[in-house]
LOBA-380150 format. One record per residue (C-alpha): residue number from 1; y, x, z; residue in one letter. Coordinates in steps of 0.2 Angstrom, whole numbers, plus 5000, padded with zeros to 4 digits. Each point is the difference from the previous one (the first is absolute). Layout:
<site NUM <Y X Z> a>
...
***
This chain:
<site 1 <5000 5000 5000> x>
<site 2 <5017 5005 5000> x>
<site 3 <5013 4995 5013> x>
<site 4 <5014 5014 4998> x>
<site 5 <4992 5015 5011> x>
<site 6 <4988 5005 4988> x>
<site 7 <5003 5020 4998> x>
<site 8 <4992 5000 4986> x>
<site 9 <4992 4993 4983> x>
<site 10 <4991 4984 4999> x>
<site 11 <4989 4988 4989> x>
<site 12 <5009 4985 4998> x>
<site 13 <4992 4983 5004> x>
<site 14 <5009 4984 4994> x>
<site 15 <5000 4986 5006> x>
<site 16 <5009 4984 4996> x>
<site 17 <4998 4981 4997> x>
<site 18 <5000 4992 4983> x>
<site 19 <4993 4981 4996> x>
<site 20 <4987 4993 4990> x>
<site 21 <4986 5008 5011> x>
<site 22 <4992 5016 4998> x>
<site 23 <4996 5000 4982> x>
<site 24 <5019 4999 4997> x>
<site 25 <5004 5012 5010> x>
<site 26 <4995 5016 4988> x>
<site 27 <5015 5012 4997> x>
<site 28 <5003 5013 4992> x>
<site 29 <5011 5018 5002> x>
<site 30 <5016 5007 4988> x>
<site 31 <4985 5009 4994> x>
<site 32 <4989 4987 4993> x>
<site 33 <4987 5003 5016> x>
<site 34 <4990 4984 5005> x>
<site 35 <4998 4994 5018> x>
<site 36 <4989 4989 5004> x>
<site 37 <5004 4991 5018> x>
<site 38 <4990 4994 5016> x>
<site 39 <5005 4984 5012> x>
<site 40 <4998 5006 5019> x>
<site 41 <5006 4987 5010> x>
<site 42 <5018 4995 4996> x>
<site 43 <5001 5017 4992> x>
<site 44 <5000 5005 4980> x>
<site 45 <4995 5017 4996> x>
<site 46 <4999 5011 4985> x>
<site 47 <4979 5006 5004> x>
<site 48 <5004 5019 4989> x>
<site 49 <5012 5014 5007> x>
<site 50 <5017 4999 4991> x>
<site 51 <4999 5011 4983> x>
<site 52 <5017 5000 4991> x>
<site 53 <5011 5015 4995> x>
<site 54 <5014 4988 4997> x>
<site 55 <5013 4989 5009> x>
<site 56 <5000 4982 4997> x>
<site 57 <5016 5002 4989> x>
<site 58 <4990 5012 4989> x>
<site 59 <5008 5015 5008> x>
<site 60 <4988 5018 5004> x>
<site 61 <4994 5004 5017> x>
<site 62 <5000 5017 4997> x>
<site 63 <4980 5009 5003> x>
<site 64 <5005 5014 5012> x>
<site 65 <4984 5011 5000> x>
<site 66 <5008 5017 5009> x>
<site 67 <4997 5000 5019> x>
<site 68 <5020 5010 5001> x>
<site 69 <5008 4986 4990> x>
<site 70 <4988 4986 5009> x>
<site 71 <5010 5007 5017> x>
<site 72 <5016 5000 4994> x>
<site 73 <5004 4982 4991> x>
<site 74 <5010 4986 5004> x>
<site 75 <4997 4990 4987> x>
<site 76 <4983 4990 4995> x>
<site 77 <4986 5008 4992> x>
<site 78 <4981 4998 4998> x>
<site 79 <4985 5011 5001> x>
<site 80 <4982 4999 4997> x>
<site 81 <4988 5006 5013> x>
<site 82 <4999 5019 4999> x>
<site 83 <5008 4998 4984> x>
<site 84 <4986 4993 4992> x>
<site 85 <5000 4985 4990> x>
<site 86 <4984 4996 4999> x>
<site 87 <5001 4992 5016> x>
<site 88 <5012 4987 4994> x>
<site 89 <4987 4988 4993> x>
<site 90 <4994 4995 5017> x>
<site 91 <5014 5009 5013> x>
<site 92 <5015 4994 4992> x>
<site 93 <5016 5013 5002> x>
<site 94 <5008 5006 5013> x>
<site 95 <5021 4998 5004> x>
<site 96 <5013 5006 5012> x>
<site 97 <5008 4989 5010> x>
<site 98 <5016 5003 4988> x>
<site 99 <4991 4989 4986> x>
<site 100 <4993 4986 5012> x>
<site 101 <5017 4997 5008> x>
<site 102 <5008 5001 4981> x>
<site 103 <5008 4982 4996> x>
<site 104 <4995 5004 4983> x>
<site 105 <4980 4993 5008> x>
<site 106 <4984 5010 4998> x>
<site 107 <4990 4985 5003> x>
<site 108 <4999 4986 4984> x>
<site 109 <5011 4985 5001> x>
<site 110 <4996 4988 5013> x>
<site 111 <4993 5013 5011> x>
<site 112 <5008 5014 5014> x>
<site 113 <4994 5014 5009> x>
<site 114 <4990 4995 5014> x>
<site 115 <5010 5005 5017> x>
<site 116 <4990 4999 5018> x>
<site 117 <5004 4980 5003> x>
<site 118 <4988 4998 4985> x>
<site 119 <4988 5009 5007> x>
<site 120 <5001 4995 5016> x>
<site 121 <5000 4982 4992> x>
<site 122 <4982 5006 4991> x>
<site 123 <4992 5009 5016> x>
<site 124 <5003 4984 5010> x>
<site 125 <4992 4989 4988> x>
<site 126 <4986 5011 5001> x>
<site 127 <4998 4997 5017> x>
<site 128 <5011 5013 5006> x>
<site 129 <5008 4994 5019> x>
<site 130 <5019 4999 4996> x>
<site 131 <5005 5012 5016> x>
<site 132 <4989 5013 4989> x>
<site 133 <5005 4997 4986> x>
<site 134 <5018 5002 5006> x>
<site 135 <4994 5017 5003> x>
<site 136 <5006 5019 4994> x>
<site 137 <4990 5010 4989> x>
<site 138 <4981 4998 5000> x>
<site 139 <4995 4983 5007> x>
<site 140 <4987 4987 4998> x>
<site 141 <4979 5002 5001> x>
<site 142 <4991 4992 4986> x>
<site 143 <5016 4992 4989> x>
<site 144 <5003 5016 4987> x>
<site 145 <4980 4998 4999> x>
<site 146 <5003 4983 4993> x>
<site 147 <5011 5006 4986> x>
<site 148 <4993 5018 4995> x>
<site 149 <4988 5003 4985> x>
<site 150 <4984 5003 5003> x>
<site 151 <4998 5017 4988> x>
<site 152 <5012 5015 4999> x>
<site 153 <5005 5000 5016> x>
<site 154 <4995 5020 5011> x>
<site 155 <4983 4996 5010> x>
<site 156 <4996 4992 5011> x>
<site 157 <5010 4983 4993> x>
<site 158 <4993 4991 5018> x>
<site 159 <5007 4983 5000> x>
<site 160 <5005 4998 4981> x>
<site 161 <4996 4983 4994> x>
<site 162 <5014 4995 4989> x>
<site 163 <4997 4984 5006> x>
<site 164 <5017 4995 4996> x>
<site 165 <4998 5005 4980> x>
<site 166 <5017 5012 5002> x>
<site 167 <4990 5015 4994> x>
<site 168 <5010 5014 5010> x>
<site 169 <4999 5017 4992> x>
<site 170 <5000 5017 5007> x>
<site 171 <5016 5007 4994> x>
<site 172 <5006 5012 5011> x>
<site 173 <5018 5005 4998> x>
<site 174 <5012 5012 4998> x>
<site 175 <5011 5009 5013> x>
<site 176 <5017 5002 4997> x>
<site 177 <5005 5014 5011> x>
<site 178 <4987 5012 4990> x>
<site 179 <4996 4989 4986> x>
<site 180 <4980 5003 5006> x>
<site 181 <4991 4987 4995> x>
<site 182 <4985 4994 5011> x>
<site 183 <4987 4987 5008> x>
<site 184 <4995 4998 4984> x>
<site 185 <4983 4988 5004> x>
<site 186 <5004 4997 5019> x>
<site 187 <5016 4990 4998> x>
<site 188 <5010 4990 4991> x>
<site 189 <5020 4997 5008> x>
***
């Protein structure tokens, strides 16, 4: 998720509401990628990790691929994981803070960045007991169980059922104080 304090680079999830039930809710990105999406509760959300090298208006988010620079921006910018794109398919890309909080949207329209209140909002309906969802940091038992996929993730994957149908993927991310990227298969933020 993304609530502001993330240090560093990301995979975005959208999330969002849009009519005509789930089949209506497909979207796509200024790049032409397709999303399909998954009802959780009262909550629509895109079921692949955000690809897109573009802005909604069409405009480049710049692919910063040296760790020196990676430190150093103040403006959005995308990477694949250790600069490798063949992990796009299935991981999605990963952004700077910079591009998520660009008005310009990373997300297709309809959809935002999830922040904490959605997640908390997903965790509770999961089963999640609101005074821990209301928590810092790591929090929960069994709820990130409920949404992680059941292939890809580091061993052992105890607890993943993707009961939920979201289909989390391992990620990692990337640091932006060294640009390092890491947890590849253990976590996804």
């Amino acid at each position: 998720d993304c609530d502001g304090n993330y240090g560093g680079a990301i995979l975005v999830d959208c999330t969002g509401v849009c009519g005509g039930g789930q089949a209506a809710c497909n979207s796509s990105d200024a790049d032409g990628n397709g999303y399909s999406n998954i009802t959780i509760g009262t909550q629509t959300w895109h079921k692949q990790n955000l690809k897109t090298t573009k802005y909604n208006n069409g405009d480049d988010i710049p692919n910063e691929t040296y760790d020196g620079l990676w430190t150093q921006l103040t403006t959005g910018a995308w990477s694949s994981y250790d600069n490798d794109s063949s992990y796009v398919p299935i991981y999605g890309r990963l952004y700077n803070y910079y591009a998520i909080d660009d008005d310009r949207g990373v997300c297709p329209a309809g959809y935002r960045v999830s922040n904490d209140e959605d997640w908390k909002t997903l965790e509770i309906y999961l089963g999640m007991d609101e005074s821990v969802a209301n928590g810092e940091h790591w929090r929960g038992t069994v709820e990130g169980g409920k949404i992680k996929a059941t292939e890809n993730w580091d061993s052992p994957n105890i607890g993943a059922t993707n009961e939920s149908g979201f289909t989390a993927y391992p990620a990692g991310s990337r640091i932006s104080a060294t640009g390092d990227f890491i947890n590849f298969g253990r976590e996804t933020d």
